[in-house]
C-alpha positions in Angstrom: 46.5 217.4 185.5 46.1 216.7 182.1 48.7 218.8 181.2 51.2 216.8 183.0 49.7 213.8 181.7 50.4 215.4 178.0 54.0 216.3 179.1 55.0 212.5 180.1 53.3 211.2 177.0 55.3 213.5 174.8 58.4 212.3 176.3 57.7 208.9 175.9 56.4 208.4 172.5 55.2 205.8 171.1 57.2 204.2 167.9 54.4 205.1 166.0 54.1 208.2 167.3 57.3 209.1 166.1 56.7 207.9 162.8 53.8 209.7 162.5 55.1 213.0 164.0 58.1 212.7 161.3 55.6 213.1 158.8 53.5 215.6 160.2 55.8 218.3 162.4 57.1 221.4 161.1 54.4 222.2 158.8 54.8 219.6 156.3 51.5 218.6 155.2 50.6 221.4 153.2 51.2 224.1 155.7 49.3 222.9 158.6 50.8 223.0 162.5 50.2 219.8 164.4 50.7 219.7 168.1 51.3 216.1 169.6 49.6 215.1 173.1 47.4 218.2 173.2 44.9 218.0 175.8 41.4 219.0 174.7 38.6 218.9 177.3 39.0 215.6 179.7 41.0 214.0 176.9 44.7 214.1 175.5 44.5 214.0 171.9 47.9 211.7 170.2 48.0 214.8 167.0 46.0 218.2 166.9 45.6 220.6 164.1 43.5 223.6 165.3 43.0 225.4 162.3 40.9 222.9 160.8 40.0 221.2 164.4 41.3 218.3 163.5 42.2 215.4 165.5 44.2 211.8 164.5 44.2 209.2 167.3 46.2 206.0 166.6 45.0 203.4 168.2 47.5 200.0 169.2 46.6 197.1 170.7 44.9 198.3 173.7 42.1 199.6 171.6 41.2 196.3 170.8 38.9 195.0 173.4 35.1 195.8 174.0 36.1 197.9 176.7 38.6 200.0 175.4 36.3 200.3 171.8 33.3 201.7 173.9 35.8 204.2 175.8 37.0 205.4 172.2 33.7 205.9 171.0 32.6 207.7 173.9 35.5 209.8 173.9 34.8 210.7 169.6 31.1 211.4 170.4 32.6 213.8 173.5 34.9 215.5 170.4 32.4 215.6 168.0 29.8 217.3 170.2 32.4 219.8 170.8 33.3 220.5 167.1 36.0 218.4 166.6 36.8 216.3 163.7 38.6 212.7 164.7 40.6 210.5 162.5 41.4 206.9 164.1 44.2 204.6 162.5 45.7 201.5 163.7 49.3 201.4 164.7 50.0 199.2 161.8 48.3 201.0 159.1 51.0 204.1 159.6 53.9 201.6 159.2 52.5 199.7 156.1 50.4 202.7 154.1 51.7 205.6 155.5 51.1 207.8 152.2 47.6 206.7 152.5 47.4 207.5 155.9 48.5 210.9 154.6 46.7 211.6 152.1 43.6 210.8 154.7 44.6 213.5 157.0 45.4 216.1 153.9 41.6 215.3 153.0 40.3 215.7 156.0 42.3 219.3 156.4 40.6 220.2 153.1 37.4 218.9 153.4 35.0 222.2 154.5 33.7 222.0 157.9 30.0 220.8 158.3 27.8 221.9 161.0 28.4 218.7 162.8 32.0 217.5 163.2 33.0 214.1 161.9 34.5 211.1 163.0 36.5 209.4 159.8 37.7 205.7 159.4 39.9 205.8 156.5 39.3 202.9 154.0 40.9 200.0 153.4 43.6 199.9 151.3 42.9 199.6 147.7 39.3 201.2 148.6 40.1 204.8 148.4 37.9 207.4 148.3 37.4 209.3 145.0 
Protein backbone atom coordinates (compact mmCIF):
# COMPACT_ATOMS: atom_id res chain seq x y z
CA UNK A 1 0.00 0.00 0.00
CA UNK A 2 2.51 2.46 0.61
CA UNK A 3 4.17 1.73 -2.21
CA UNK A 4 1.33 2.76 -4.44
CA UNK A 5 0.84 5.58 -2.31
CA UNK A 6 4.69 6.57 -3.20
CA UNK A 7 4.09 5.90 -6.89
CA UNK A 8 0.97 8.54 -7.22
CA UNK A 9 2.89 11.00 -5.21
CA UNK A 10 5.80 10.87 -7.52
CA UNK A 11 3.66 11.46 -10.39
CA UNK A 12 2.10 14.22 -9.08
CA UNK A 13 4.64 16.40 -7.54
CA UNK A 14 4.40 19.13 -5.87
CA UNK A 15 5.98 22.58 -7.37
CA UNK A 16 8.23 22.51 -4.78
CA UNK A 17 8.91 19.22 -5.07
CA UNK A 18 10.19 19.70 -8.28
CA UNK A 19 12.19 22.51 -7.41
CA UNK A 20 13.81 20.73 -4.91
CA UNK A 21 14.32 17.42 -6.85
CA UNK A 22 16.14 19.78 -9.64
CA UNK A 23 18.55 20.49 -7.13
CA UNK A 24 19.04 17.35 -5.54
CA UNK A 25 18.69 14.30 -8.46
CA UNK A 26 21.43 12.79 -10.24
CA UNK A 27 23.97 13.04 -7.63
CA UNK A 28 24.41 16.66 -7.42
CA UNK A 29 24.98 17.51 -3.97
CA UNK A 30 28.36 16.30 -3.58
CA UNK A 31 27.76 12.77 -4.73
CA UNK A 32 24.90 11.71 -2.77
CA UNK A 33 21.68 9.69 -4.35
CA UNK A 34 18.36 11.00 -3.28
CA UNK A 35 15.26 9.00 -3.85
CA UNK A 36 11.91 11.07 -3.91
CA UNK A 37 8.63 9.56 -2.14
CA UNK A 38 10.48 6.67 -0.52
CA UNK A 39 8.42 4.91 1.80
CA UNK A 40 10.13 4.09 5.15
CA UNK A 41 8.23 2.19 7.82
CA UNK A 42 4.34 3.53 7.89
CA UNK A 43 5.53 6.78 6.41
CA UNK A 44 6.47 8.11 2.78
CA UNK A 45 9.29 10.21 3.12
CA UNK A 46 9.06 13.68 0.25
CA UNK A 47 13.52 13.07 -0.31
CA UNK A 48 15.68 10.06 1.06
CA UNK A 49 19.39 9.78 1.07
CA UNK A 50 20.28 6.32 2.52
CA UNK A 51 23.78 6.50 2.79
CA UNK A 52 23.72 8.96 5.44
CA UNK A 53 19.90 8.08 6.43
CA UNK A 54 18.89 11.17 5.74
CA UNK A 55 15.47 12.44 5.39
CA UNK A 56 14.10 16.23 4.08
CA UNK A 57 10.32 16.70 4.44
CA UNK A 58 8.86 19.95 3.13
CA UNK A 59 6.19 20.89 4.68
CA UNK A 60 3.24 23.52 2.90
CA UNK A 61 0.43 24.78 4.22
CA UNK A 62 -1.20 21.76 5.59
CA UNK A 63 1.42 21.42 8.15
CA UNK A 64 0.29 24.40 9.68
CA UNK A 65 -2.43 23.51 12.09
CA UNK A 66 -2.14 21.93 15.62
CA UNK A 67 -3.18 18.86 14.13
CA UNK A 68 -1.14 18.35 11.42
CA UNK A 69 2.16 19.75 13.71
CA UNK A 70 1.49 16.98 16.33
CA UNK A 71 1.16 14.25 13.32
CA UNK A 72 4.68 15.66 12.05
CA UNK A 73 6.20 15.36 15.23
CA UNK A 74 4.97 12.00 15.94
CA UNK A 75 5.97 10.86 12.68
CA UNK A 76 10.06 12.50 13.28
CA UNK A 77 10.09 10.85 16.81
CA UNK A 78 8.83 7.39 14.80
CA UNK A 79 12.14 8.31 12.28
CA UNK A 80 14.37 9.13 14.88
CA UNK A 81 13.75 6.03 17.01
CA UNK A 82 14.48 4.21 13.93
CA UNK A 83 17.81 5.90 13.06
CA UNK A 84 16.86 8.41 10.84
CA UNK A 85 17.91 11.86 10.52
CA UNK A 86 14.90 14.48 9.45
CA UNK A 87 15.28 17.79 7.97
CA UNK A 88 11.83 19.91 7.74
CA UNK A 89 11.55 23.11 5.53
CA UNK A 90 8.63 25.16 4.58
CA UNK A 91 7.58 25.27 0.96
CA UNK A 92 8.51 28.85 0.85
CA UNK A 93 11.97 28.70 2.25
CA UNK A 94 13.11 26.41 -0.99
CA UNK A 95 11.72 29.15 -3.37
CA UNK A 96 13.27 32.14 -1.53
CA UNK A 97 16.79 30.63 0.06
CA UNK A 98 17.29 27.71 -1.78
CA UNK A 99 21.23 27.80 -1.43
CA UNK A 100 20.65 27.88 2.14
CA UNK A 101 18.35 25.20 2.12
CA UNK A 102 21.25 23.42 0.41
CA UNK A 103 23.91 24.02 2.19
CA UNK A 104 21.58 22.63 5.26
CA UNK A 105 21.18 19.32 3.67
CA UNK A 106 25.12 19.20 2.56
CA UNK A 107 25.68 19.68 6.41
CA UNK A 108 23.53 17.43 7.54
CA UNK A 109 25.20 14.66 4.88
CA UNK A 110 28.48 15.55 6.46
CA UNK A 111 27.74 15.89 9.91
CA UNK A 112 28.94 12.15 11.61
CA UNK A 113 26.17 10.20 12.74
CA UNK A 114 25.46 10.24 16.62
CA UNK A 115 24.08 7.39 18.42
CA UNK A 116 20.70 8.99 18.37
CA UNK A 117 19.36 10.36 15.09
CA UNK A 118 18.37 14.02 14.73
CA UNK A 119 15.66 15.99 13.77
CA UNK A 120 17.17 19.56 12.29
CA UNK A 121 15.17 22.94 11.78
CA UNK A 122 17.46 24.90 9.72
CA UNK A 123 17.92 28.55 10.97
CA UNK A 124 16.61 31.52 9.91
CA UNK A 125 17.99 33.25 7.36
CA UNK A 126 20.84 35.47 8.27
CA UNK A 127 21.29 33.02 11.46
CA UNK A 128 23.49 30.45 9.99
CA UNK A 129 25.20 28.07 11.68
CA UNK A 130 29.09 28.39 11.97
Amino acid sequence: MANEFARTLRKNPSETERKLWILLRHKQLDGYRFRRQQPIGPYVADFFCASSKLIIELDGDQHGSDEATAKDAVRTVWLQRNGYCVLRFANHEVFKEAPRVLEAIWRALNTPPTRTARAVRPPPQGGRQK
